[in-house]
Residue frames relative to the residue before (quaternion, step in Angstrom):
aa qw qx qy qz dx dy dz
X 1.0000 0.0000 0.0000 0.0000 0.00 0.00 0.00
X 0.1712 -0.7391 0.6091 0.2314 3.83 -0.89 0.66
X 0.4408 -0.6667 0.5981 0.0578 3.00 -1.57 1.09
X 0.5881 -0.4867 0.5267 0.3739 3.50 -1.31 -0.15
X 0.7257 0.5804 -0.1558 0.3349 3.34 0.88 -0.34
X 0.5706 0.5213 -0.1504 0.6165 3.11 1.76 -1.11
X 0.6111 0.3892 -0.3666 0.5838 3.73 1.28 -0.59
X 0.7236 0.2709 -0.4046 0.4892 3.61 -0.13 -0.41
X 0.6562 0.3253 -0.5179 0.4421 3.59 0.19 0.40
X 0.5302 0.5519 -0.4380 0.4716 3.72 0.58 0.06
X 0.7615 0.3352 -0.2870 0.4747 3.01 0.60 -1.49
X 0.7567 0.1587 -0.4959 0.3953 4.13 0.48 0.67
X 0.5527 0.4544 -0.6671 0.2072 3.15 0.14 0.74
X 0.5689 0.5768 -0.4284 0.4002 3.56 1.44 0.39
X 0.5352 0.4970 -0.4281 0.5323 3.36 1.09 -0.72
X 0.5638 0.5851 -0.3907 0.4326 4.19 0.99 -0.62
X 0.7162 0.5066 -0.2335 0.4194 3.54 0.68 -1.01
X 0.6064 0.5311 -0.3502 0.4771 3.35 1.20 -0.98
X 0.7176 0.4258 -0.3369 0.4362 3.36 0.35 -1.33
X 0.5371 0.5829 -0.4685 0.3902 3.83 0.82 -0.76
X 0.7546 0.3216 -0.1981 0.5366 3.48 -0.05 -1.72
X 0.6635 0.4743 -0.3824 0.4342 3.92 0.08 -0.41
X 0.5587 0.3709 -0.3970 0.6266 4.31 1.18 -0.59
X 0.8005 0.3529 -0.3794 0.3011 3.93 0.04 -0.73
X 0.5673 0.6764 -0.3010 0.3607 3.01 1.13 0.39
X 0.4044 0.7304 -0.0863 0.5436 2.57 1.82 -1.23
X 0.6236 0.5386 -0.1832 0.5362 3.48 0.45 -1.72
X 0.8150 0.2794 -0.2706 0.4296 2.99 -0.83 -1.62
X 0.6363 0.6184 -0.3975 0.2339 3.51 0.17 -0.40
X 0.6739 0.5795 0.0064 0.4584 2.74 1.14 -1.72
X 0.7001 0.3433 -0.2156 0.5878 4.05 0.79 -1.51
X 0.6557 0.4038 -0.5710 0.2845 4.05 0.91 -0.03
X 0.4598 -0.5967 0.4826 0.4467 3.37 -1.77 -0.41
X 0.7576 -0.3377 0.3284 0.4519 3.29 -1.19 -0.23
X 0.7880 0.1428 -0.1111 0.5885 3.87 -0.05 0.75
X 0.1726 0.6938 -0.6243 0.3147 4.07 1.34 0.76
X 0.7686 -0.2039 0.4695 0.3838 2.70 -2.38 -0.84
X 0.8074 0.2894 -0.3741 0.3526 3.46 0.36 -0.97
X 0.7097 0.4893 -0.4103 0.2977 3.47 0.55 -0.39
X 0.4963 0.6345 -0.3729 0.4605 3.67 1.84 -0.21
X 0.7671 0.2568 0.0807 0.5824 3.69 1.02 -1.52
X 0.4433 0.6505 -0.6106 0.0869 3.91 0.79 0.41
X 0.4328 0.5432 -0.6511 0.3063 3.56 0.86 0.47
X 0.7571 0.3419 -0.3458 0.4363 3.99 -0.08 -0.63
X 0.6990 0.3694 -0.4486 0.4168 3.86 0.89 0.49
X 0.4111 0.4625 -0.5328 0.5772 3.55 1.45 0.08
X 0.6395 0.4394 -0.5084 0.3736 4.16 -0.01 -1.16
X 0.6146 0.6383 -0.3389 0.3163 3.78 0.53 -1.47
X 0.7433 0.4714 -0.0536 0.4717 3.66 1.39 -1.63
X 0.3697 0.6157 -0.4822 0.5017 3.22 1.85 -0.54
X 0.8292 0.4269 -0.2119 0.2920 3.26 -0.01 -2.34
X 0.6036 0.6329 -0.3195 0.3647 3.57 0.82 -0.58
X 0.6201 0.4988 -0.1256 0.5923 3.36 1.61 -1.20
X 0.7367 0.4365 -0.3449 0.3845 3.54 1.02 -0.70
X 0.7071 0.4102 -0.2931 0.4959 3.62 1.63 -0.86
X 0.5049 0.4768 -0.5520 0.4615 3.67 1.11 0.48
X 0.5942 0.4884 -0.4915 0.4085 4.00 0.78 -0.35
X 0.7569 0.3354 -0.3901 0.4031 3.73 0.58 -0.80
X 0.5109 0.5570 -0.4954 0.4281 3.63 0.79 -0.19
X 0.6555 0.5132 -0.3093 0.4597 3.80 0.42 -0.85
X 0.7455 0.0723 -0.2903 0.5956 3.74 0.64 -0.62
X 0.5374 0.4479 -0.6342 0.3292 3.44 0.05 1.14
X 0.5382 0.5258 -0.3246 0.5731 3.62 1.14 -0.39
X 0.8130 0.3258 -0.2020 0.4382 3.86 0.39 -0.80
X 0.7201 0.1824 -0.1468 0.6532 3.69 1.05 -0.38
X 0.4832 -0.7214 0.4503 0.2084 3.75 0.22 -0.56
X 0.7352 -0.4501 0.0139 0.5066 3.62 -0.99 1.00
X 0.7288 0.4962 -0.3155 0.3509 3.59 0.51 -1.08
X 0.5742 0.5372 -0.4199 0.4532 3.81 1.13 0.24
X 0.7639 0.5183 -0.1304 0.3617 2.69 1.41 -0.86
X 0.4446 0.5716 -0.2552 0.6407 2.95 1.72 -0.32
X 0.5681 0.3292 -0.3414 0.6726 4.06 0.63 -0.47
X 0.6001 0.4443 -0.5044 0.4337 3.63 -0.28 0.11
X 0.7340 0.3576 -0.2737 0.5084 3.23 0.10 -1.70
X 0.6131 0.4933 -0.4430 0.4296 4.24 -0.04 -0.38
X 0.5946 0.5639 -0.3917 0.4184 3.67 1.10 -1.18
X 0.6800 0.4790 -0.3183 0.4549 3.55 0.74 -1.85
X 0.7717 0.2246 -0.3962 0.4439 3.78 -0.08 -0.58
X 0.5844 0.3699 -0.5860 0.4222 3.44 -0.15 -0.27
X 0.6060 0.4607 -0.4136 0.4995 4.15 0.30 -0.59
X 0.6562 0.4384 -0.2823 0.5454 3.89 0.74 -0.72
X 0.5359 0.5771 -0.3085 0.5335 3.98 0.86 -0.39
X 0.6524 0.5368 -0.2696 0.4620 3.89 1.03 -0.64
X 0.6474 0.6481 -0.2174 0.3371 2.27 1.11 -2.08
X 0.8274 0.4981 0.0277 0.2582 3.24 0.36 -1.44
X 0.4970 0.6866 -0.2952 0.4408 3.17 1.90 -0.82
X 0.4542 0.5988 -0.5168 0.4099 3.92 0.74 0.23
X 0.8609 0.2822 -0.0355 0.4218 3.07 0.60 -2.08
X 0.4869 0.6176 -0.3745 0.4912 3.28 1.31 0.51
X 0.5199 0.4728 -0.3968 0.5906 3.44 1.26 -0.91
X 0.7123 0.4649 -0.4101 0.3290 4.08 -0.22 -1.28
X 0.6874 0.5637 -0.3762 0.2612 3.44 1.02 -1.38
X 0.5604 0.7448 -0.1978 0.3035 3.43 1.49 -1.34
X 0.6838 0.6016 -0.1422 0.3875 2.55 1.18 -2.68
X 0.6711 0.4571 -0.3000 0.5007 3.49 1.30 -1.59
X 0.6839 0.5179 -0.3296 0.3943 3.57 0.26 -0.19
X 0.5784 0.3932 -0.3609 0.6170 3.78 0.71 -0.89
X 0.8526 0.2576 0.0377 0.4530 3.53 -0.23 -1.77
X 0.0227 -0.7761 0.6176 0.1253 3.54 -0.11 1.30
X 0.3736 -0.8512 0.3672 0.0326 2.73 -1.51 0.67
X 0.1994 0.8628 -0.2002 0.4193 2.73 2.58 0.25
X 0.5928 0.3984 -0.3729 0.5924 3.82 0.97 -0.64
X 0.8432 -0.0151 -0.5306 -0.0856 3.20 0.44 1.30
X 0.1397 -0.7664 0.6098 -0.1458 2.77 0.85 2.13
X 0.7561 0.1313 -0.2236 0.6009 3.73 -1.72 1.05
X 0.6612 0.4637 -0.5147 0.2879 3.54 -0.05 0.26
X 0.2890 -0.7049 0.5980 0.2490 4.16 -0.89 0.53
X 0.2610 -0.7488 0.6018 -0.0954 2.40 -1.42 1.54
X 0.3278 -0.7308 0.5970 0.0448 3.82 -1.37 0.49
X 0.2815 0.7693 -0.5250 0.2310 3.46 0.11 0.73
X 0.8182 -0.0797 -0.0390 0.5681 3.64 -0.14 1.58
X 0.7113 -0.3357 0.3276 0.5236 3.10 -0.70 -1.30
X 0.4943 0.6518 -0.3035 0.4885 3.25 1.16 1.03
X 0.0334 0.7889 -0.6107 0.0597 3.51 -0.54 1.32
X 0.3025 0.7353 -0.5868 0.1530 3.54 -1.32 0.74
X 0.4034 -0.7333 0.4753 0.2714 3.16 -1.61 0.38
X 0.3822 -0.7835 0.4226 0.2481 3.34 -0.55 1.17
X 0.1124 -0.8646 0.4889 0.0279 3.31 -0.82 1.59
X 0.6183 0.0657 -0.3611 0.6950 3.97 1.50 0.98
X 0.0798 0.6239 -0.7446 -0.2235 3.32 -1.86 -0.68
X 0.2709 -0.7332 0.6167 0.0934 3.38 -1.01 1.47
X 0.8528 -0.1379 0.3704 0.3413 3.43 -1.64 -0.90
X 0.7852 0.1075 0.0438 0.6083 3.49 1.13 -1.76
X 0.7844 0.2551 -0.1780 0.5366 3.45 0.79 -1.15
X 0.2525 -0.6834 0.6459 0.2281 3.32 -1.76 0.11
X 0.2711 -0.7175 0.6241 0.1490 3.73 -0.57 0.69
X 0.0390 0.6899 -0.7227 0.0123 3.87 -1.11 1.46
X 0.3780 -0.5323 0.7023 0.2838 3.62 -1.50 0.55
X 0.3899 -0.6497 0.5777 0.3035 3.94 -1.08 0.41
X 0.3233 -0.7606 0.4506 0.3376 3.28 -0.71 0.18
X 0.7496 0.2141 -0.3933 0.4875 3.56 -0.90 0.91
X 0.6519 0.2080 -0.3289 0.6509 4.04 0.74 0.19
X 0.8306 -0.3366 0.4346 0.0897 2.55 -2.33 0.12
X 0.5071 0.5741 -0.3219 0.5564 3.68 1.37 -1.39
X 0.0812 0.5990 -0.7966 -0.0106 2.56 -2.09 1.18
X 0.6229 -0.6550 0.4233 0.0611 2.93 -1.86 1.13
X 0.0734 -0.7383 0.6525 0.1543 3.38 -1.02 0.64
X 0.0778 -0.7562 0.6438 0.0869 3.45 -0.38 1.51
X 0.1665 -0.7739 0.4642 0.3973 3.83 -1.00 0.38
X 0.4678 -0.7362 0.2785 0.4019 4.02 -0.63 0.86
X 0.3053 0.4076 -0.6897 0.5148 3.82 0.50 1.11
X 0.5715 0.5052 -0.3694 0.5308 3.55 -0.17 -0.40
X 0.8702 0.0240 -0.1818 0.4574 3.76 -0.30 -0.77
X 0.4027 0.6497 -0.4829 0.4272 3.34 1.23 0.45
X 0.8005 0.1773 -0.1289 0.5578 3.72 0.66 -0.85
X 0.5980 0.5041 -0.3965 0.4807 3.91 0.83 0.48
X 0.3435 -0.7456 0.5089 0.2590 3.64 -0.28 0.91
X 0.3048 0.8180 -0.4711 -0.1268 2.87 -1.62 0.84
X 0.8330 -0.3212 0.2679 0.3623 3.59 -1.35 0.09
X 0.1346 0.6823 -0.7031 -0.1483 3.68 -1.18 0.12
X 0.2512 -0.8039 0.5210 0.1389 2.83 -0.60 1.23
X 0.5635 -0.5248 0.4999 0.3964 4.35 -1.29 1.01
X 0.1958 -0.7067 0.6555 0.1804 3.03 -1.80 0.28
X 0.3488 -0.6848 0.5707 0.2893 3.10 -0.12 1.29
X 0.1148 -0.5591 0.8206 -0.0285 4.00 -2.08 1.38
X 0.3826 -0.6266 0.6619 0.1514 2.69 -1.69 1.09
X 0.4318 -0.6089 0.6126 0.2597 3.11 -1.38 0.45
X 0.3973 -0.7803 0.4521 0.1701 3.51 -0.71 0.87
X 0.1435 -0.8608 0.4513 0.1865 3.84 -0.47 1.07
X 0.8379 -0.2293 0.1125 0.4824 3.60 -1.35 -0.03
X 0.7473 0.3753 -0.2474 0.4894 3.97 1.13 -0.89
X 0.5727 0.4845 -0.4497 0.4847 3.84 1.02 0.31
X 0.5778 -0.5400 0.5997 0.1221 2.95 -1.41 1.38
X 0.0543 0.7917 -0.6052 -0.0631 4.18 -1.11 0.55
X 0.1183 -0.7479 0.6532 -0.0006 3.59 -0.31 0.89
X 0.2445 -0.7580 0.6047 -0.0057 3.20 -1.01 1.32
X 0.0942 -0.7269 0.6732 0.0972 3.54 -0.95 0.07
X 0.0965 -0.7476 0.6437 0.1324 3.69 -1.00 0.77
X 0.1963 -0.8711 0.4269 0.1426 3.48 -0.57 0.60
């Protein structure tokens, strides 16, 4: 049974959590310099402050309603986390079933762009331009829906004065 009591104690140990994760924020923000930890990594201290903020909400409505609210909470947050995620879950897979590495060192054509791609990650692809120095960060939604080019590499044939080292593998 829920009392009047069990809610107002729920409802501060949330109003406790907020002020917790909402002062260390505050903090860290404030005590770094200009190029610290937080401003290098504040994604994994916002994630850190997420969780901190997320296990003071289910404590509070386990203390103020009890396990089975709390239990619907926690099912709400992942299935809401389960959305969340379904981007970078598709890439992680995609990159795993379907590598995508054959095409590192390959030249590409993409607009009025030409280069030889010299990584391809999860999100970004990394091209060298061709004739300068500049490389590109293309992101692969981007080259996922922009056609493009592979461009041949022209191989010499080796003549009577070129040395050929094979490799069997």
């Amino acid at each position: 049974m829920i009392s009047v009591e069990s809610v107002f104690e729920g409802l501060g140990i949330f109003v406790g959590s907020c002020l917790l994760v909402f002062g260390l924020f505050e903090l860290l923000k404030s005590c770094q310099p200009q190029g610290g930890f937080f401003t290098r990594h504040s994604h994994v201290v916002q994630l850190l402050l997420s969780i901190l903020f997320i296990i003071g909400l289910i404590f509070s409505t386990y203390i103020g309603f009890g396990l089975q609210m709390a239990s619907s909470l926690l099912s709400g947050i992942g299935l809401a986390l389960g959305f969340a995620l379904q981007p970078i879950m598709k890439k992680v897979v995609s990159g795993i079933v379907f590598d995508s590495t054959r095409l590192t060192g390959k030249i590409i054509e993409i607009g009025k762009m030409r280069g030889k791609v010299t990584s391809v990650g999860l999100v970004h692809t990394w091209v060298k331009e061709e004739g300068t120095d500049n490389k590109i960060c293309l992101h692969n939604d981007f080259i996922d829906k922009t056609p493009f080019k592979l461009i041949p590499v022209e191989v010499s044939t080796p003549g009577p004065d070129t040395e050929m080292n094979l490799k069997l593998w």
